[in-house]
C-alpha positions in Angstrom: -20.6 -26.7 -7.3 -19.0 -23.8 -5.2 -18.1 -20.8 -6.4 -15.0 -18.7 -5.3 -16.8 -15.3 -3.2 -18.8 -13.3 -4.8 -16.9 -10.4 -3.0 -14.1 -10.0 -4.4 -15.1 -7.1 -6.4 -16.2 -4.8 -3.1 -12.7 -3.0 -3.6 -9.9 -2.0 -6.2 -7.0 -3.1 -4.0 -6.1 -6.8 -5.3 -3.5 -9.3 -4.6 -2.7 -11.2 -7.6 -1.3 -14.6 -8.5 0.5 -14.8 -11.8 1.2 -18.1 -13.5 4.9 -17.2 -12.7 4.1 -17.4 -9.2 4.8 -13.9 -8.5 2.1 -12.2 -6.1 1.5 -8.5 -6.8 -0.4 -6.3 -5.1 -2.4 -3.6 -7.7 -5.3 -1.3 -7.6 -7.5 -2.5 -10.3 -8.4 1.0 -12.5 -10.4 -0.8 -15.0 -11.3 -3.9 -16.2 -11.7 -4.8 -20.0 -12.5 -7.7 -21.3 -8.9 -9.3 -21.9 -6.6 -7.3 -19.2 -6.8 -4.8 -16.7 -5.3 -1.5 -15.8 -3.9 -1.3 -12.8 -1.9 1.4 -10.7 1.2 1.0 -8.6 1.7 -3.2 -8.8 4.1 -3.9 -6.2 6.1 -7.4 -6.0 5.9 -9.1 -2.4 9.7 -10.2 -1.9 11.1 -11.9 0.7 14.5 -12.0 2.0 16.2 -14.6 4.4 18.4 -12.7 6.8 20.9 -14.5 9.6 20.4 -13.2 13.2 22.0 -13.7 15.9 24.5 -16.6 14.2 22.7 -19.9 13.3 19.6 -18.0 13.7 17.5 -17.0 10.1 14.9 -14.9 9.7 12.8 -14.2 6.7 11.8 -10.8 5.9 8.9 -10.3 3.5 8.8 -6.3 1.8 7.6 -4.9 -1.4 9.3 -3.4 -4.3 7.9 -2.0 -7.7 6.9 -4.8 -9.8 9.0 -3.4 -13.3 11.8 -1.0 -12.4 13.6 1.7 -13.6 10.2 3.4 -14.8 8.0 5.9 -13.2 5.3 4.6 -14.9 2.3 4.2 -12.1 -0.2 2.8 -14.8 0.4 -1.2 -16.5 -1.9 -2.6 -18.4 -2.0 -7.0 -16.9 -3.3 -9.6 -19.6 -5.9 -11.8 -17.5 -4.3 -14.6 -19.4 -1.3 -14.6 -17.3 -3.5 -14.1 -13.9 -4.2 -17.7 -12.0 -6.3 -16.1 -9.9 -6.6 -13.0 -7.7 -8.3 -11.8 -4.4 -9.4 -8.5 -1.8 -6.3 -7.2 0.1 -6.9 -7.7 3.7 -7.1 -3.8 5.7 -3.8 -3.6 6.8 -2.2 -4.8 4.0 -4.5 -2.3 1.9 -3.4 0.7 4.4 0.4 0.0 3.8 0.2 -0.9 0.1 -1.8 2.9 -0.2 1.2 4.3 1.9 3.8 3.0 -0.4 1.5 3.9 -3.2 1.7 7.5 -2.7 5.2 7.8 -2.3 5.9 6.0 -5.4 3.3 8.9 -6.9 5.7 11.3 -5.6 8.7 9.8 -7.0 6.8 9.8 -10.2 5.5 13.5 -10.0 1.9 11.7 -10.6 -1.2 13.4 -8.9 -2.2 12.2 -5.2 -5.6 12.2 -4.0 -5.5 15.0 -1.1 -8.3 13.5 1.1 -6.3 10.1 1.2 -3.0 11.4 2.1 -4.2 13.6 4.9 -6.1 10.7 6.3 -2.7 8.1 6.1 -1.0 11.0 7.5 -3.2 11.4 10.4 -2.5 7.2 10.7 1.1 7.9 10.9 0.7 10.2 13.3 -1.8 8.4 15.5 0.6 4.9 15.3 3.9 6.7 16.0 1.6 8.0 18.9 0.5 4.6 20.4 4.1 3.2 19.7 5.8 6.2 22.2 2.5 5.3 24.4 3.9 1.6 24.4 7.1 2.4 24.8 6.3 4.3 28.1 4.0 1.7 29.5 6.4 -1.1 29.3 7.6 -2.6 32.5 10.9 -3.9 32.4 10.6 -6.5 34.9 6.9 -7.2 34.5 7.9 -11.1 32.9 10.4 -11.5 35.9 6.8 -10.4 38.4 4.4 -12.4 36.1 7.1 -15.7 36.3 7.1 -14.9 40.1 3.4 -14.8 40.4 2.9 -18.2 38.6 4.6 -20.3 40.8 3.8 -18.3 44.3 1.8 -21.7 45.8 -0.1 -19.4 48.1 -1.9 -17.4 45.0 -3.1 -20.6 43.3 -6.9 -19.5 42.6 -8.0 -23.5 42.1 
């Protein structure tokens, strides 16, 4: 028989499934042996959105799990967990984001160490996104179509 990975553990930040079929993201506190604690759950929503007429687009966010609280702390019952698993980085890096402004809302205690360090991410992505900006070449699909069909730069 297999088993599910072992890993899941490694880290606090979890995604789980909940026999309503809601997916909520949580750092994991403390485990007993019936529920868990857990800090900030968050609700992944998703939103269809028309664009551009016939066009739709579905746009897929977060939003505090119960509102109209400033609670940051929920005790879960495992009962009414299906199953749950590791937040991937990225994932973990915006959830922690959104975490600490929620903590701010709430007049809860942020760690210092943490906020400096997703501050110095903000920074350094607002930073490559100017970079980006700069280094985009209008016409560079125009050149690269261009380039494609010249006969006489076939390498094959």
């Amino acid at each position: 028989m297999e088993y599910a990975d072992s890993t899941t553990n490694d880290t606090p930040f979890k995604i789980l499934k909940m026999i309503d079929g809601n997916d909520v993201l949580v750092k994991i506190l403390h485990e007993y042996e019936d529920s868990y604690v857990v800090e900030c759950p968050m609700a992944i929503t998703k939103q269809k959105v028309s664009d551009r007429g016939n066009h739709t687009v579905e746009h897929t966010g977060l939003q505090r799990w119960i509102g109209f609280t400033d609670d940051i702390k929920f005790n879960i019952e495992k009962v009414k967990i299906l199953g749950l698993a590791n937040l991937s980085q990225e994932v973990t890096l915006y959830y922690k984001m959104l975490a600490n402004k929620l903590k701010e809302e709430s007049g809860a205690e942020i760690d210092k160490e943490e906020s400096l360090m997703l501050e110095e991410l903000r920074s350094n992505m607002d930073r490559l996104a100017g970079l980006l900006e700069d280094e985009i070449d209008p016409d560079f699909d125009d050149e690269f179509n261009e380039d494609i069909y010249d006969k006489e730069k076939i390498l094959h």
